[in-house]
C-alpha positions in Angstrom: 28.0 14.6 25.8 24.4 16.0 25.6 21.8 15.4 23.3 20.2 18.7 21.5 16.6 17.7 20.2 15.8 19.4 16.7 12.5 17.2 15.8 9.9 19.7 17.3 7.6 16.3 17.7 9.7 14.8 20.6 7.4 12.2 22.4 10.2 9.9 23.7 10.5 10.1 27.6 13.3 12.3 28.4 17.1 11.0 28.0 16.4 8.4 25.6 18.3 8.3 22.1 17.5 9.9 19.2 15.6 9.0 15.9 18.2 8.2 12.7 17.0 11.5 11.6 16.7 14.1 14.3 19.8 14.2 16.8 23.3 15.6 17.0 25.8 15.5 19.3 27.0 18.4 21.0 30.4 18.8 22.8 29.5 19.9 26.1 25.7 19.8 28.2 23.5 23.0 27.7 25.0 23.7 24.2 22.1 23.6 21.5 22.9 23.7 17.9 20.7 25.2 15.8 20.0 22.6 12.5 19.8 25.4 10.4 23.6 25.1 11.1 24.5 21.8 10.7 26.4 20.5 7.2 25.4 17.1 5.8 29.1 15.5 6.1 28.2 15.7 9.7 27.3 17.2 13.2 29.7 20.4 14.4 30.9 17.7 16.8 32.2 15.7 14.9 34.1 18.5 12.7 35.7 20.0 14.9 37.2 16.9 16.7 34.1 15.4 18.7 34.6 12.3 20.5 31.9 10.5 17.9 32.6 7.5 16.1 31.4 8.3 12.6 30.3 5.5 10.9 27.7 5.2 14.0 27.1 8.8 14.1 23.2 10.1 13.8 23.9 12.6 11.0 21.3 15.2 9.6 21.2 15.1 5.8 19.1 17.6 3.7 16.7 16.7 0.8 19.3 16.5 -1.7 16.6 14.9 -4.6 17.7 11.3 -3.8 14.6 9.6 -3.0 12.6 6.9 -4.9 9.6 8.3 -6.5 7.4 5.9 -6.0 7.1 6.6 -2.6 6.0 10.8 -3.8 9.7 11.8 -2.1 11.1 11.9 1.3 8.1 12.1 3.6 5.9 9.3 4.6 2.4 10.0 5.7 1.7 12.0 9.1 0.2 9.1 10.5 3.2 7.4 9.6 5.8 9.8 10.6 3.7 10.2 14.0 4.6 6.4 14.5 8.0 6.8 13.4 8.6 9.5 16.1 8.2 7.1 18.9 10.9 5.2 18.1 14.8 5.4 18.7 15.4 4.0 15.2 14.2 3.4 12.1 15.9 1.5 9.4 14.7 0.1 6.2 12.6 -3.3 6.2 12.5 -6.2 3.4 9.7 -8.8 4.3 9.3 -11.5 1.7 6.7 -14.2 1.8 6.8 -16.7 -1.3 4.1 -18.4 -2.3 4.6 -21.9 -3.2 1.9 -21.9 -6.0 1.9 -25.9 -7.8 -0.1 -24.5 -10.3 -3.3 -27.1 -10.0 -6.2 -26.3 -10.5 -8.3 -23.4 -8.7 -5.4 -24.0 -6.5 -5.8 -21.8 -2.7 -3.4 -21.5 -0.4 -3.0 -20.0 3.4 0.4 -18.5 4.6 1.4 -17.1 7.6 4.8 -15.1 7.6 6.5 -16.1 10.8 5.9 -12.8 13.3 9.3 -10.4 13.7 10.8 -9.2 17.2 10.5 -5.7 15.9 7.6 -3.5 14.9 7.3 -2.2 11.5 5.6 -0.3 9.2 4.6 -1.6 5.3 4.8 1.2 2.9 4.8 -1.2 -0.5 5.2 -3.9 -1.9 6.8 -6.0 -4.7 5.5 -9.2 -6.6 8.1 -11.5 -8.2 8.0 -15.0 -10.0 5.3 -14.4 -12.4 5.1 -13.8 -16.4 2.5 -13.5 -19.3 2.2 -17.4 -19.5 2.3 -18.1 -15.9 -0.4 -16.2 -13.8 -1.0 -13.4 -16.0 2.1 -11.6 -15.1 0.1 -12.1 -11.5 -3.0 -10.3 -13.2 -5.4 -13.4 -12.6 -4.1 -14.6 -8.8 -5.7 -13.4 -6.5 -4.6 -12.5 -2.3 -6.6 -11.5 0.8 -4.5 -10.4 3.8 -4.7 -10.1 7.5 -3.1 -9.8 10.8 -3.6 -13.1 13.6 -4.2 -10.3 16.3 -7.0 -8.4 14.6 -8.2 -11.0 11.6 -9.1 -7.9 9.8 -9.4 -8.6 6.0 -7.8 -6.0 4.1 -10.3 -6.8 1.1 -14.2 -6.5 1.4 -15.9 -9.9 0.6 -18.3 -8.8 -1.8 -18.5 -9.6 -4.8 -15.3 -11.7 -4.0 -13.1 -11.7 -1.4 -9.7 -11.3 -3.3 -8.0 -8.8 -5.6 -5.9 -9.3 -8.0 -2.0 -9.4 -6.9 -1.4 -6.4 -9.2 -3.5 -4.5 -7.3 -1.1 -5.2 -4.4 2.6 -4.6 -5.7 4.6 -4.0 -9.0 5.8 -6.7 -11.1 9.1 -7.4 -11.7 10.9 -5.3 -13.9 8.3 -3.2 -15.3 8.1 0.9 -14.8 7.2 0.8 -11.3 8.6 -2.3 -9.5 7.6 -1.2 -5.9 3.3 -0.1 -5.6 3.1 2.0 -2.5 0.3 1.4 -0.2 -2.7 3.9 0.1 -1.4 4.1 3.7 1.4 2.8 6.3 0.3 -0.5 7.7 1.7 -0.9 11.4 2.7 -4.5 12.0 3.5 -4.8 15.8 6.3 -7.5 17.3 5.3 -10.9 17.6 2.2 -10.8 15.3 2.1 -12.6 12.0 0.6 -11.5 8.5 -1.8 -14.0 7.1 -2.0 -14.8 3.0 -5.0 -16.1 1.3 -3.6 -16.7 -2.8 -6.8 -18.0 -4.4 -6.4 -18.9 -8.4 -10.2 -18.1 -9.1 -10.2 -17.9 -12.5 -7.7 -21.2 -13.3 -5.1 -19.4 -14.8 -2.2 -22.0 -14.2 0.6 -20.2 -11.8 3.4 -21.1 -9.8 5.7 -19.9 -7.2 5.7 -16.7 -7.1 6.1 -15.0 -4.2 5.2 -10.9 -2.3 7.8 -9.1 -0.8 6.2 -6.0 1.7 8.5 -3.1 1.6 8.7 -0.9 4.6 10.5 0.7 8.0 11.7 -1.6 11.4 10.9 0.2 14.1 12.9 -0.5 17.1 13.6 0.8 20.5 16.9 0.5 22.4 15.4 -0.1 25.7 12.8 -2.4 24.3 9.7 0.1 25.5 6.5 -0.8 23.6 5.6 1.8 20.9 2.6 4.2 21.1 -0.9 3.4 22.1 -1.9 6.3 19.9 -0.6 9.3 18.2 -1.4 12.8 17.4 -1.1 13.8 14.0 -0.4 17.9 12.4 -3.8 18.6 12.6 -4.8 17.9 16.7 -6.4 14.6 16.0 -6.0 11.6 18.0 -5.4 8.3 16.2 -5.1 5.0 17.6 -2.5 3.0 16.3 -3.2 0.0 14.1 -6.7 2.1 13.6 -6.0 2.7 9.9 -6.4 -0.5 8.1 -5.7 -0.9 4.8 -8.9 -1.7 2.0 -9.2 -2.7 -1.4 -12.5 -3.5 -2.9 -12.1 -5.2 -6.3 -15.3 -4.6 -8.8 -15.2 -7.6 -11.7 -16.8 -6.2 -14.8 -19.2 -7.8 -16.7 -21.4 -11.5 -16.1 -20.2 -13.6 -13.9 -20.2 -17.4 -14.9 -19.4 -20.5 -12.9 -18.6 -24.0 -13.7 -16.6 -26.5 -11.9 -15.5 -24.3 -9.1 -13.9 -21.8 -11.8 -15.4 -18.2 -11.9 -15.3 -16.3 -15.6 -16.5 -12.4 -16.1 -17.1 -12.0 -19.4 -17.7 -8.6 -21.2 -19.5 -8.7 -24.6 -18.4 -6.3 -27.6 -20.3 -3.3 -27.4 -21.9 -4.3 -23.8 -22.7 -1.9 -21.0 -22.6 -3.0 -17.3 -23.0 -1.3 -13.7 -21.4 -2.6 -10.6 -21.5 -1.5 -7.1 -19.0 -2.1 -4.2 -20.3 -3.2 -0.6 -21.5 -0.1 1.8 -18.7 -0.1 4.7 -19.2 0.1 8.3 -17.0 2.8 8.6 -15.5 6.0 7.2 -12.7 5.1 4.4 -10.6 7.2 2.4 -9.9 6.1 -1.1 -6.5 6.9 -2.4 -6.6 5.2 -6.3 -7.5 2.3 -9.0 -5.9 -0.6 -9.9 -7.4 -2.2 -13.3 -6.3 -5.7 -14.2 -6.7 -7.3 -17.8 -7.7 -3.9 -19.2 -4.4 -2.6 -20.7 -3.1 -6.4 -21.6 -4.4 -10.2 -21.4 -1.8 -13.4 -21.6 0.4 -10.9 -23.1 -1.7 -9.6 -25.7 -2.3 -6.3 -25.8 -5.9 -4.9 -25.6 -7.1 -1.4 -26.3 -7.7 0.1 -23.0 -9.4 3.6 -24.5 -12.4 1.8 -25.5 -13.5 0.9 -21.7 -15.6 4.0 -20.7 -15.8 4.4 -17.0 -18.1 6.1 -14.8 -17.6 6.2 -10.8 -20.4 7.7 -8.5 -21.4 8.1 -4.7 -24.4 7.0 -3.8 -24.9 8.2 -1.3 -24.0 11.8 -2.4 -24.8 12.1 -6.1 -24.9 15.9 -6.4 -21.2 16.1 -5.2 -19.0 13.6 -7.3 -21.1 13.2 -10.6 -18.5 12.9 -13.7 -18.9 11.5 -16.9 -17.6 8.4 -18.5 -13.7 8.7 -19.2 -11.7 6.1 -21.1 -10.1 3.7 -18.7 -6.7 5.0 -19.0 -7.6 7.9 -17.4 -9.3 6.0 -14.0 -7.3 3.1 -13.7 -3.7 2.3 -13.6 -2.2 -0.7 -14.7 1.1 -2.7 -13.7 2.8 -2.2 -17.1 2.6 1.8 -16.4 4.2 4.2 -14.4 1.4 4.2 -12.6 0.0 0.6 -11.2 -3.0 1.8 -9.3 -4.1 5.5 -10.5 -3.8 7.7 -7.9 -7.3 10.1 -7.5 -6.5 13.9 -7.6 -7.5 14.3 -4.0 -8.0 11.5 -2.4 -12.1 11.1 -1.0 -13.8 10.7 1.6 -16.4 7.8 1.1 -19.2 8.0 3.9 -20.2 5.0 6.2 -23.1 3.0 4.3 -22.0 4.7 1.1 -21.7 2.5 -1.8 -19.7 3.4 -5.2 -22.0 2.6 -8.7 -19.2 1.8 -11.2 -20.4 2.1 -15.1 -18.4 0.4 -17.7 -19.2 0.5 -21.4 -17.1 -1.3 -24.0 -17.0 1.1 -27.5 -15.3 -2.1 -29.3 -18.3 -3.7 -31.0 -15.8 -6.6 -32.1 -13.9 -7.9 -29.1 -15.3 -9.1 -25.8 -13.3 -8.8 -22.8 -12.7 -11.2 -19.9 -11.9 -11.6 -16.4 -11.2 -7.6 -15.6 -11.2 -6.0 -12.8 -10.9 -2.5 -11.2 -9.5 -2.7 -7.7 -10.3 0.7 -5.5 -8.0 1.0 -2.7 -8.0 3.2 0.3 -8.2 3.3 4.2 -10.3 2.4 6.7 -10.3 5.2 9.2 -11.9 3.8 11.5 -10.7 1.3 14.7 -12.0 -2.5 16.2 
């Protein structure tokens, strides 16, 4: 038997096996068969009486429509699919990490998920364990992560340095269980992922727990993956260079007493907040807003927070007016937990967003929100 390439993007060294989605099995060496060819039940091969085992056979399948949304259909990012190129396969990849939460008071806690033989990739994730009356359905706890090989924080530290766990992964059984990542984190073999949970605002929560959704990449002959990878458009990426980034923007004064912090927003009240100016390119993909569309349970009238977003650093180029919240922010009751941006941008090194919020209800002050932007880093340490 002889192994007919169809991925164009072959960067394994030569004889090695194929990816789950780009090899068939040809009958005798020197045969190539076309993929335009090929029916989804199977390879030619194994039709027309191929010596292949079929349950372990590496069968092309077509888009046939059955792919979960969420996830904006069958492809994955380049950058992503780059990775996944290296590798002889590539199955699906369930990473839980629970939480443990006692519920005490501004309670913090540090987990490490034990580290994995494999590499992988993190596409999404899912939060479980919390309700209205415990955690805020998750609204008001709060998690930073990083890796133990780079200690890169995957949220700035200013204002504070956690975002809300909505901002991080769908809840339970709402519209969108699963919140997909702005990009593809790759996790190498035998390095851990470190949790910060931090309960800020003493909103009483317990267990709980995040389970990372994503692809285990593995290699038959153990070979380590890529160093770096080309993506469609010539450019040379590092791998592990794109970190994830989420910079969460509390609205309105801050108060603190007794270790707890409170934002409150008064009826009618107008503030501007500014995230941290980065030492590096980043792309930012969407919003997250947290105890806009719903507090404890209780439902709040979103359309009456006014947002206005602006660069900076480039004011003349990205200047729009205020728009009700439902329209810049997502929420984890919606389709939609973090709003994606029409295109994502591009926000400049140095470059700081100005983030205006007004509140048009002149009767009801608001507390504790928060708009998480998330993005990329595209940049490498």
């Amino acid at each position: 038997m002889a192994i007919a390439q169809v991925n164009t993007a072959n960067n394994r060294p030569e004889g090695d096996g194929m990816g789950l989605r780009d090899g068939v099995a040809v009958s005798a060496p020197g045969t190539v068969i076309a993929s335009t060819t090929m029916r989804p039940s199977g390879t030619q091969a194994q039709q027309t009486g191929g010596a292949i085992n079929p349950a372990s056979c590496l069968c092309f399948e077509p888009d046939s429509g059955r792919w979960v949304s969420a996830y904006g259909g069958p492809k994955i990012s380049p950058y992503a699919q780059a990775i996944v190129d290296h590798y002889d396969v590539v199955i699906p990849s369930w990473l839980t990490v629970p939480f443990h939460l006692t519920g005490s008071n501004t309670e913090r806690r540090y987990i490490v998920q034990p580290p994995n033989q494999y590499d992988r990739l993190l596409i999404g994730a899912a939060i479980n364990g919390f309700s209205t009356t415990n955690g805020d359905s998750g609204q008001q706890v709060y998690l930073n992560v990083s890796d133990d090989r780079t200690k890169s924080p995957w949220v700035t530290p200013s204002p504070i340095g956690w975002a809300p766990l909505t901002s991080f992964g769908g809840i339970d059984l709402n519209p969108m269980p699963i919140l997909k990542m702005p990009e593809a984190f790759f996790l190498p073999r035998h390095v851990s992922l470190q949790h910060e949970i931090y309960n800020l605002t003493n909103s009483a929560a317990t267990g709980g727990s995040i389970t990372w959704i994503g692809l285990q990449l593995i290699n038959v002959d153990k070979r380590p993956g890529p160093e770096q990878v080309t993506l469609p458009n010539g450019s040379v990426v590092r791998v592990g260079a794109r970190q994830p980034l989420w910079m969460p923007v509390p609205l309105g004064r801050k108060v603190y007493l007794a270790g707890v912090f409170t934002w409150t927003f008064d009826a009618g009240g107008t503030w501007t907040h500014y995230t941290p100016p980065l030492d590096c390119d980043c792309e930012i993909d969407d919003i997250a807003g947290s105890d806009i569309f719903s507090f404890a349970g209780a439902t709040l009238t979103p359309e009456n927070l006014l947002i206005k977003i602006t660069d900076m650093g480039d004011r003349e180029m990205w200047r729009p007016d205020k728009a009700p919240s439902v329209a810049v922010a997502g929420d984890f009751t919606q389709i939609y937990p973090a709003l994606p941006f029409t295109k994502p941008y591009i926000l400049r090194k140095g470059h700081r967003l100005q983030i205006s919020v007004q509140n048009n209800n002149t009767s009801l002050g608001l507390t504790n929100m928060f708009l998480t932007i998330r993005g990329t880093r595209l940049c490498a340490y």
